[in-house]
PDB file of N, CA, C and O in Angstrom:
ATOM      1  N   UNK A   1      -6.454  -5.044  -5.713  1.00  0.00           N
ATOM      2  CA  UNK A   1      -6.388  -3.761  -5.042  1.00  0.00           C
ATOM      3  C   UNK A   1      -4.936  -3.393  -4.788  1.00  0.00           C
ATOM      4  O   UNK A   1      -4.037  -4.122  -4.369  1.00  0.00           O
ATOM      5  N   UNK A   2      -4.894  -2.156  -5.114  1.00  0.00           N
ATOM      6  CA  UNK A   2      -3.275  -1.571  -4.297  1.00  0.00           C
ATOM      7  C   UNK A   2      -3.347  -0.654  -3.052  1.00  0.00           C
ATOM      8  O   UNK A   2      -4.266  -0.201  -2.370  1.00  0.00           O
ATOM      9  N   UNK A   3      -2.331  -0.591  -3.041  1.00  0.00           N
ATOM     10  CA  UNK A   3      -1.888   0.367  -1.706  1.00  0.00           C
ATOM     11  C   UNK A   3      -0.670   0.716  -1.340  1.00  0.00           C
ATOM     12  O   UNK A   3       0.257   0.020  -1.752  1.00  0.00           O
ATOM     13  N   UNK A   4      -0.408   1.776  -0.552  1.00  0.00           N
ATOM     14  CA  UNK A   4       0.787   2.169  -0.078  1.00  0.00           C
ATOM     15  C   UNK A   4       1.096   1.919   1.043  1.00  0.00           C
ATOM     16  O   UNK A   4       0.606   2.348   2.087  1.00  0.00           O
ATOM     17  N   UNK A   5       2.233   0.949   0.824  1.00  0.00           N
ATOM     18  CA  UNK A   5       2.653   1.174   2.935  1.00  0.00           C
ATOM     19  C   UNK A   5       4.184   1.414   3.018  1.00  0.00           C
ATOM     20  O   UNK A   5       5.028   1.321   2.127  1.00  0.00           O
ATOM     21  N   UNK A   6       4.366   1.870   4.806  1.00  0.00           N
ATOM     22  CA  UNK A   6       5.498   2.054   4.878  1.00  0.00           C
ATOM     23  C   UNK A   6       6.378   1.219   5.780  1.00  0.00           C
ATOM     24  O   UNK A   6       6.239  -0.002   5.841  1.00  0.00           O
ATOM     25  N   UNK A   7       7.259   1.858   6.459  1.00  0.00           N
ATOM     26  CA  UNK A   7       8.234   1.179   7.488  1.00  0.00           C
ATOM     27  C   UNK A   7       9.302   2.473   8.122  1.00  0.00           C
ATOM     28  O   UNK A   7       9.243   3.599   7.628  1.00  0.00           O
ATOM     29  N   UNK A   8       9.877   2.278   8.805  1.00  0.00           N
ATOM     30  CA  UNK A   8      11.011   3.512   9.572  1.00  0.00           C
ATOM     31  C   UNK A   8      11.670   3.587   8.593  1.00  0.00           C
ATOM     32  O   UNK A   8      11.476   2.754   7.708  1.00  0.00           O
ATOM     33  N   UNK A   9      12.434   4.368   8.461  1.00  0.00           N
ATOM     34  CA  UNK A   9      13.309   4.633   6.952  1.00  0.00           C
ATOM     35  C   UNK A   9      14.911   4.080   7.558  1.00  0.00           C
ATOM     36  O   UNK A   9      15.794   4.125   6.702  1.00  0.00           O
ATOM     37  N   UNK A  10      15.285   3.633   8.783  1.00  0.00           N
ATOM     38  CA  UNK A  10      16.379   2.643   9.016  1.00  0.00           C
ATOM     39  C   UNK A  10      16.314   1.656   9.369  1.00  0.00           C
ATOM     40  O   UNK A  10      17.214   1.207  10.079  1.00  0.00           O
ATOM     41  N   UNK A  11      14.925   0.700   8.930  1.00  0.00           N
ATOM     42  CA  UNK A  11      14.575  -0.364   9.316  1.00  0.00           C
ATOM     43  C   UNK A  11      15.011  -1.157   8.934  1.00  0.00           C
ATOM     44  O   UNK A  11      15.508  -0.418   8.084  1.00  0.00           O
ATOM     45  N   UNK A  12      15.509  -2.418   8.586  1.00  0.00           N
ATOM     46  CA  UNK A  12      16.094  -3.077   8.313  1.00  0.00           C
ATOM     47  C   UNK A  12      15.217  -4.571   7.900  1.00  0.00           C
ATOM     48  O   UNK A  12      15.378  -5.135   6.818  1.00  0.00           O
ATOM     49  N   UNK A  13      14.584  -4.908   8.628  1.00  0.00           N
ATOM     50  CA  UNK A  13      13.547  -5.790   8.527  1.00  0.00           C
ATOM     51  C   UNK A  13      11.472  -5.047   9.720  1.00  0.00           C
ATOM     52  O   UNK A  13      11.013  -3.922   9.915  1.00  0.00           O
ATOM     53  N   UNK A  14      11.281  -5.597   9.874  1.00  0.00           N
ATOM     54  CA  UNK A  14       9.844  -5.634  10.419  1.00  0.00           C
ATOM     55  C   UNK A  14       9.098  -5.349   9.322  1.00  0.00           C
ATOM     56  O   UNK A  14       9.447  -5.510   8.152  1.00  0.00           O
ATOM     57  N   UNK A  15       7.493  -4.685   9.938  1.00  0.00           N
ATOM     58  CA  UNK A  15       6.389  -4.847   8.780  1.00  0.00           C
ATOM     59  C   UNK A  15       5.995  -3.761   8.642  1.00  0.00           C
ATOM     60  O   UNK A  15       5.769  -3.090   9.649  1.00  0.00           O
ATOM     61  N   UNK A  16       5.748  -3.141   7.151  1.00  0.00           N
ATOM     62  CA  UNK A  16       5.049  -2.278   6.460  1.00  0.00           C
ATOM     63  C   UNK A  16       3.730  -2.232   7.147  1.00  0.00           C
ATOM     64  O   UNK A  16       3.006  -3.155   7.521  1.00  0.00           O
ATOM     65  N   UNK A  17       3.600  -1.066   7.217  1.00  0.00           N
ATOM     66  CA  UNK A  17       2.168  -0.745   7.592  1.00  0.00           C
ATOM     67  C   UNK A  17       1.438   0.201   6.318  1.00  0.00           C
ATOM     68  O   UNK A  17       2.009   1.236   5.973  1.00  0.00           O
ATOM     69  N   UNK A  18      -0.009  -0.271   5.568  1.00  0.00           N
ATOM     70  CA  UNK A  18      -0.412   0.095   4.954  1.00  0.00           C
ATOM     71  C   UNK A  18      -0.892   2.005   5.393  1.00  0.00           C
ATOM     72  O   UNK A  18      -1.309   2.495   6.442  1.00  0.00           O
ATOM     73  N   UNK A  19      -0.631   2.521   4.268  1.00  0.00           N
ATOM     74  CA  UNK A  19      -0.696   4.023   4.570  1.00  0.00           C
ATOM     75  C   UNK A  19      -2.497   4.071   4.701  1.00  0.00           C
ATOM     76  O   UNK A  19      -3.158   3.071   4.418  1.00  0.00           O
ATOM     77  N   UNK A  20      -3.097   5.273   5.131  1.00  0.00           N
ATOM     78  CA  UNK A  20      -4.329   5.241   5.569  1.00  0.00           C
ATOM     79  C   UNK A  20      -5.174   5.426   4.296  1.00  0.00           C
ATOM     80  O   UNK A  20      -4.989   6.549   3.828  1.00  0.00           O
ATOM     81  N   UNK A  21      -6.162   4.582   3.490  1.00  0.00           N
ATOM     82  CA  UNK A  21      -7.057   4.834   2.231  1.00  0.00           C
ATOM     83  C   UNK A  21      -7.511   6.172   2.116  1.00  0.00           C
ATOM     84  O   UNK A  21      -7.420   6.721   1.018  1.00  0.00           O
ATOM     85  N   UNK A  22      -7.950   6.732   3.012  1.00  0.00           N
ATOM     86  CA  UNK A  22      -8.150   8.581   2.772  1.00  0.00           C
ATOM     87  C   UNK A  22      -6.961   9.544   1.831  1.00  0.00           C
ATOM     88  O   UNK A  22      -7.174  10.481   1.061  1.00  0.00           O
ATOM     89  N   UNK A  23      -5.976   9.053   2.141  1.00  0.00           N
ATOM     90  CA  UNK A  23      -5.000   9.916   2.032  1.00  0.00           C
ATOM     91  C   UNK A  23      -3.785   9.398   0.564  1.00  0.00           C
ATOM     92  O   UNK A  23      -2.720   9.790   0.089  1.00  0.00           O
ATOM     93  N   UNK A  24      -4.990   8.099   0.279  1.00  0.00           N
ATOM     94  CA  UNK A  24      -4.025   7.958  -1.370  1.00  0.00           C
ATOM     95  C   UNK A  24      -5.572   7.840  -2.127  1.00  0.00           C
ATOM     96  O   UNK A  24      -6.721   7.728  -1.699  1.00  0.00           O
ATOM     97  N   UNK A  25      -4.933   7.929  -3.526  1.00  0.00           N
ATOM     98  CA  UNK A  25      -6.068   7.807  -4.764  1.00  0.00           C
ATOM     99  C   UNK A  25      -5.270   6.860  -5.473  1.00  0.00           C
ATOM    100  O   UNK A  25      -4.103   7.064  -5.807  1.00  0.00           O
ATOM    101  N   UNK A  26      -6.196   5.383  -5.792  1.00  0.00           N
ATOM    102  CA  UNK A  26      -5.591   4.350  -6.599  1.00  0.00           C
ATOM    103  C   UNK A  26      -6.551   4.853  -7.758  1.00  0.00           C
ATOM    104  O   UNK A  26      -7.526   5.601  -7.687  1.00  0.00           O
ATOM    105  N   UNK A  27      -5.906   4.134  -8.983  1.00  0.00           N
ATOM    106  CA  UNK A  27      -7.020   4.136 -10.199  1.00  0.00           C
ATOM    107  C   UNK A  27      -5.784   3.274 -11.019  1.00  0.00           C
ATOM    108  O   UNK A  27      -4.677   3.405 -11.541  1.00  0.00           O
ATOM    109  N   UNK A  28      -7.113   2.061 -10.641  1.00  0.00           N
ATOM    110  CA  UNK A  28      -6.443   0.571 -11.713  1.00  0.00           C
ATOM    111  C   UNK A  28      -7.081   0.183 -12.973  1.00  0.00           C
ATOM    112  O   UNK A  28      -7.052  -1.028 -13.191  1.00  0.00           O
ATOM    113  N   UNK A  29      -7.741   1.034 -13.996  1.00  0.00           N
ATOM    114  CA  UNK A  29      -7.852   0.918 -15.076  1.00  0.00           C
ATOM    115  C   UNK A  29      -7.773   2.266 -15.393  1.00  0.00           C
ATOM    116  O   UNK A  29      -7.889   3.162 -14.557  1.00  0.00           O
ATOM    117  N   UNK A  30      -7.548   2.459 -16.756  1.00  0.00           N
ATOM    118  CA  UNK A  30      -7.005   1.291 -17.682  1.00  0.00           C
ATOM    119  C   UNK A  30      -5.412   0.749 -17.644  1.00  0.00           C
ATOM    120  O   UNK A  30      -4.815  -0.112 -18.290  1.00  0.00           O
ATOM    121  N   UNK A  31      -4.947   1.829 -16.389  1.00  0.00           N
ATOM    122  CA  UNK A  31      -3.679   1.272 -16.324  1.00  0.00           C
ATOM    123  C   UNK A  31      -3.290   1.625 -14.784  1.00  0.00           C
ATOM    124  O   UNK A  31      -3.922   2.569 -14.311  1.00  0.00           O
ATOM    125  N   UNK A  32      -2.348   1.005 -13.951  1.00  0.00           N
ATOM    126  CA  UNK A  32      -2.353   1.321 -12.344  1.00  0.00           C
ATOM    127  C   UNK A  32      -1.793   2.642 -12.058  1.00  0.00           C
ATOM    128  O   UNK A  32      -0.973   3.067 -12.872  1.00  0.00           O
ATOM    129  N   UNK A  33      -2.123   3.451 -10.933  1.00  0.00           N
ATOM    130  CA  UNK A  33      -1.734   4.626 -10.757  1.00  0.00           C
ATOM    131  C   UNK A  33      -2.411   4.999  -9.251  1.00  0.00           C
ATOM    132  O   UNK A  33      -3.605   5.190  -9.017  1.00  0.00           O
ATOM    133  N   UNK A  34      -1.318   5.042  -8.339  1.00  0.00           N
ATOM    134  CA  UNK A  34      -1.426   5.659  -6.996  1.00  0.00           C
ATOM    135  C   UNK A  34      -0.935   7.252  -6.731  1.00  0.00           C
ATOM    136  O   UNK A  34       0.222   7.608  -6.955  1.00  0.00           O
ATOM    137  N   UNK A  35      -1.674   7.894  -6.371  1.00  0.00           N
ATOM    138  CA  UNK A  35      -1.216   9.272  -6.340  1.00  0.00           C
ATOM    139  C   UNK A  35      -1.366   9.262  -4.380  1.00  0.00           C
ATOM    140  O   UNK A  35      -2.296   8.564  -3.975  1.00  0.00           O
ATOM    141  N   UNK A  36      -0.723   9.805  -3.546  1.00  0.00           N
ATOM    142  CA  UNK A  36      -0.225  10.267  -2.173  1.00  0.00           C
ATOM    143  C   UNK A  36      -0.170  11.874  -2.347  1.00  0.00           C
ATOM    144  O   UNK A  36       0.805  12.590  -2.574  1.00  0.00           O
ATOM    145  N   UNK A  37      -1.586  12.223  -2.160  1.00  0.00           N
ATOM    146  CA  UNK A  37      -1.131  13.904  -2.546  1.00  0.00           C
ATOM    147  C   UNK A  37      -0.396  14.898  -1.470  1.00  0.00           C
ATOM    148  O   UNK A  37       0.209  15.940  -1.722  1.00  0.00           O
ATOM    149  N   UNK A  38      -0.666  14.154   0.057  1.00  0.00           N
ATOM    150  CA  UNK A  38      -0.168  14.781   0.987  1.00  0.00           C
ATOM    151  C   UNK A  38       1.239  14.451   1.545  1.00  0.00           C
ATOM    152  O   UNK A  38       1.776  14.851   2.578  1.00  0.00           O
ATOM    153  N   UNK A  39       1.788  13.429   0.368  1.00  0.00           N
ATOM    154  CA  UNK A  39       3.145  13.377   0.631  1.00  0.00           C
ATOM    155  C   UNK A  39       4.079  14.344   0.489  1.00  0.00           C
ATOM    156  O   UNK A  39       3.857  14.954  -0.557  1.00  0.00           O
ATOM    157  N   UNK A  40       5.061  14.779   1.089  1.00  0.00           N
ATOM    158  CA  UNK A  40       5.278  15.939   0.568  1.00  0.00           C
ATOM    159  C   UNK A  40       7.346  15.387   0.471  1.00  0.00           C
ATOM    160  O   UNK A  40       8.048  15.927  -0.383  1.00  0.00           O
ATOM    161  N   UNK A  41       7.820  14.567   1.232  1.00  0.00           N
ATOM    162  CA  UNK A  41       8.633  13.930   1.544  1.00  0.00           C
ATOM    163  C   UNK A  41       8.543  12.666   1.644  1.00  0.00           C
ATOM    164  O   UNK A  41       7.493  12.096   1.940  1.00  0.00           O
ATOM    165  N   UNK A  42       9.901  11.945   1.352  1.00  0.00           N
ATOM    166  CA  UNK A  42       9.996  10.352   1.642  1.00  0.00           C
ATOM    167  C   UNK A  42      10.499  10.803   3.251  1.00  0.00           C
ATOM    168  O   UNK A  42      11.365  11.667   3.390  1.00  0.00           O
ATOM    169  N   UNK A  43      10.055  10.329   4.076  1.00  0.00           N
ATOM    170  CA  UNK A  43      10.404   9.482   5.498  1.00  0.00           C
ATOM    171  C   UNK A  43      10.076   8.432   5.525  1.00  0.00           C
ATOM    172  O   UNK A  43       9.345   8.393   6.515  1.00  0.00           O
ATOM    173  N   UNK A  44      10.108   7.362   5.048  1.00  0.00           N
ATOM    174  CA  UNK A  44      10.777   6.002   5.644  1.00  0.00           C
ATOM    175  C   UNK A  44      10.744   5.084   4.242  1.00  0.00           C
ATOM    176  O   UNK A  44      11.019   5.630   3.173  1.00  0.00           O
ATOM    177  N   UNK A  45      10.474   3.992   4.285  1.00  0.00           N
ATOM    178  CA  UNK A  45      10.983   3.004   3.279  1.00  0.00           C
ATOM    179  C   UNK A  45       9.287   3.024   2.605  1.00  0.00           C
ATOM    180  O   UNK A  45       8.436   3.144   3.487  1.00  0.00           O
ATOM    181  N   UNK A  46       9.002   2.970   1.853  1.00  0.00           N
ATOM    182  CA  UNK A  46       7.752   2.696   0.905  1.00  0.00           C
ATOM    183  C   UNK A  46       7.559   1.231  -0.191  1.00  0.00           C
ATOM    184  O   UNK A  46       8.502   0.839  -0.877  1.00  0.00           O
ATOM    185  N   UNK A  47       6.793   0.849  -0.194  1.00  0.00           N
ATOM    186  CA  UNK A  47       6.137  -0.151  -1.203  1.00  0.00           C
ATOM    187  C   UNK A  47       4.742  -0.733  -1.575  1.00  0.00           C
ATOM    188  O   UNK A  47       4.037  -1.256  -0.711  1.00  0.00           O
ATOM    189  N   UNK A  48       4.408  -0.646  -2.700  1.00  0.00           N
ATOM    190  CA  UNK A  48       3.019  -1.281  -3.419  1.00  0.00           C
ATOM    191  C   UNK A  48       2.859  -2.566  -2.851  1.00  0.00           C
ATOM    192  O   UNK A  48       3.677  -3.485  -2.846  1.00  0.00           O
ATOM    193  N   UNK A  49       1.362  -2.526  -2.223  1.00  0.00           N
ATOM    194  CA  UNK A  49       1.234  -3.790  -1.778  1.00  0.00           C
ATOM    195  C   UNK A  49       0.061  -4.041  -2.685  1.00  0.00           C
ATOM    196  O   UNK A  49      -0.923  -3.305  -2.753  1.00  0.00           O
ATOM    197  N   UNK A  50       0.251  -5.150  -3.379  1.00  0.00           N
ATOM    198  CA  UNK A  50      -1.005  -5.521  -4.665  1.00  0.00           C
ATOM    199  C   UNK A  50      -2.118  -7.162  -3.568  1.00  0.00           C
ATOM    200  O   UNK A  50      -1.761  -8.213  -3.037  1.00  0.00           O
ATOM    201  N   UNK A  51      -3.183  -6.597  -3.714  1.00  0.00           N
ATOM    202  CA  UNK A  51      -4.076  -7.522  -2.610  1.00  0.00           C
ATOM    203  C   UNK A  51      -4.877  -8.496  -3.730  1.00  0.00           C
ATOM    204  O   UNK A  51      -4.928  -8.175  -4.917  1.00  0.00           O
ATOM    205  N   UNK A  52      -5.238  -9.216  -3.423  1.00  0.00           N
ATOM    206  CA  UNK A  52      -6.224 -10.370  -4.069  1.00  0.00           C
ATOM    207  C   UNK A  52      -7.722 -10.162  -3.551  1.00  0.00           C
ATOM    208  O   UNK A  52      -7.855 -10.103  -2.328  1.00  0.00           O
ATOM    209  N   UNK A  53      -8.627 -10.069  -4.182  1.00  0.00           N
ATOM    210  CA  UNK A  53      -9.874  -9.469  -3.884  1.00  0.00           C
ATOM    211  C   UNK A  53     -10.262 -10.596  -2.274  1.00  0.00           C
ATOM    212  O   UNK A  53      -9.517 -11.528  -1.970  1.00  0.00           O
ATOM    213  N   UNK A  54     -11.100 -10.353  -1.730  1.00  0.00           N
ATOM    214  CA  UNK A  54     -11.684 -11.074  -0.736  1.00  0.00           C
ATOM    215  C   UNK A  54     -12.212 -12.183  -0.818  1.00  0.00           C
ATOM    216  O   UNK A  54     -13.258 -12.261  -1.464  1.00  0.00           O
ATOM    217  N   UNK A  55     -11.735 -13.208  -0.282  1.00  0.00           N
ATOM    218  CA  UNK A  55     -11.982 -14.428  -0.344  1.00  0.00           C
ATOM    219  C   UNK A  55     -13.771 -14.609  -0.097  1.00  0.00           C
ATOM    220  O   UNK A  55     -14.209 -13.581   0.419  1.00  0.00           O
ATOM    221  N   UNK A  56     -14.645 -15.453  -0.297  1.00  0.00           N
ATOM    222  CA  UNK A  56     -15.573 -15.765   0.960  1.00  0.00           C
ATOM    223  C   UNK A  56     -14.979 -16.470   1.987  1.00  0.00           C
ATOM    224  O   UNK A  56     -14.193 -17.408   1.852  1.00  0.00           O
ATOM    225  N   UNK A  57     -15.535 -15.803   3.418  1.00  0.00           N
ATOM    226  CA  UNK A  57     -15.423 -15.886   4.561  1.00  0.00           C
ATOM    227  C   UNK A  57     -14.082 -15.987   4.994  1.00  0.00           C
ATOM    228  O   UNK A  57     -13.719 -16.851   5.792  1.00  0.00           O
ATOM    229  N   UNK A  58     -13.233 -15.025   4.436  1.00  0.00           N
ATOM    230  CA  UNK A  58     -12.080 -14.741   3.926  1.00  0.00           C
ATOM    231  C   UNK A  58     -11.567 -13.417   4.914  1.00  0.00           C
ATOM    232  O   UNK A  58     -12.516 -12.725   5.281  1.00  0.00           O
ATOM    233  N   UNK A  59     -10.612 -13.094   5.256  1.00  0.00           N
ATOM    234  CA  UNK A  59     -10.121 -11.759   6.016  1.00  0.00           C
ATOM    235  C   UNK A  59     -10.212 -10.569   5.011  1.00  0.00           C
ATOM    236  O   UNK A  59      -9.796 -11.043   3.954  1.00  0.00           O
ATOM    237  N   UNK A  60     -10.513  -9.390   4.824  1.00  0.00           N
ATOM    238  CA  UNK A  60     -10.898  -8.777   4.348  1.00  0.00           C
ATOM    239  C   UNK A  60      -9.736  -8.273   2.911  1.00  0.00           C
ATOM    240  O   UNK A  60     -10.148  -7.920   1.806  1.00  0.00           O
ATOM    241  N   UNK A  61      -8.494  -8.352   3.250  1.00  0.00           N
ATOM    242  CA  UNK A  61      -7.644  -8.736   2.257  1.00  0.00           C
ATOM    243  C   UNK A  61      -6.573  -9.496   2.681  1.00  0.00           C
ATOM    244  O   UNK A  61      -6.444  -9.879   3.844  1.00  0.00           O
ATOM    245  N   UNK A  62      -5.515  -9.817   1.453  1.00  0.00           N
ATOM    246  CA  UNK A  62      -4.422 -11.035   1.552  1.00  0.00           C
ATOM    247  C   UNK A  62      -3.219 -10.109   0.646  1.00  0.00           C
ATOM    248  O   UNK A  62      -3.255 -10.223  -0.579  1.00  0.00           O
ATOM    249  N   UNK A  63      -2.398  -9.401   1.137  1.00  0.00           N
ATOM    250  CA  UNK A  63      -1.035  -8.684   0.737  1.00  0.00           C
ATOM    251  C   UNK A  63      -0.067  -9.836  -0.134  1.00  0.00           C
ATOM    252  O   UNK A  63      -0.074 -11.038   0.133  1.00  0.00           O
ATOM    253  N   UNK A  64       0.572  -9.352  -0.977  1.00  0.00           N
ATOM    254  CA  UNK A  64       1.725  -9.932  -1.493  1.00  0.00           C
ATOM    255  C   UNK A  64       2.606  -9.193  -2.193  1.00  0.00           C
ATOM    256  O   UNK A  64       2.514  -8.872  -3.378  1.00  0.00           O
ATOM    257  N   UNK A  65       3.704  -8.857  -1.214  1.00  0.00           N
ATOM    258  CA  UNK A  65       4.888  -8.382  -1.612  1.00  0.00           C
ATOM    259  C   UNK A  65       5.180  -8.742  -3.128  1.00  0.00           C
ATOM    260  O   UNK A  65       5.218  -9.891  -3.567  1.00  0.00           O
ATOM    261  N   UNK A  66       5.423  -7.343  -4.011  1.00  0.00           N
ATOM    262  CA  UNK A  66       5.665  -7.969  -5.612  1.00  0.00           C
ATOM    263  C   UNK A  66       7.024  -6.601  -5.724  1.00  0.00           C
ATOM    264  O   UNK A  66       7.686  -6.471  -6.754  1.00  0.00           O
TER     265      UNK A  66
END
């Protein structure tokens, strides 16, 4: 799974917060592609967070910075 998250745009370190699933469209075949249609501006720092499907009895996803 992907996703978009962000951070303050003079942040320096802390944690991305995933942007809200309503408000992006992933489509990972046949090739990856996130569209943010209500972005209209960059304000703050952005990055793809690529997830590993759900474990059993597993937290619902597992992020890894790529």
């Amino acid at each position: 799974m992907l996703t978009v998250a962000k951070r303050a745009v003079n942040a320096s370190s802390g944690q991305f917060t995933p942007v809200n699933n309503d408000a992006q469209f992933v489509r990972e075949l046949p090739e990856d592609r996130i569209q943010v249609p209500g972005m209209m501006q960059l304000d703050g720092q952005y990055v793809i967070l690529v997830a590993n499907p759900k474990a059993v009895g597993g937290s619902k996803y597992r992020f890894k910075l790529m």
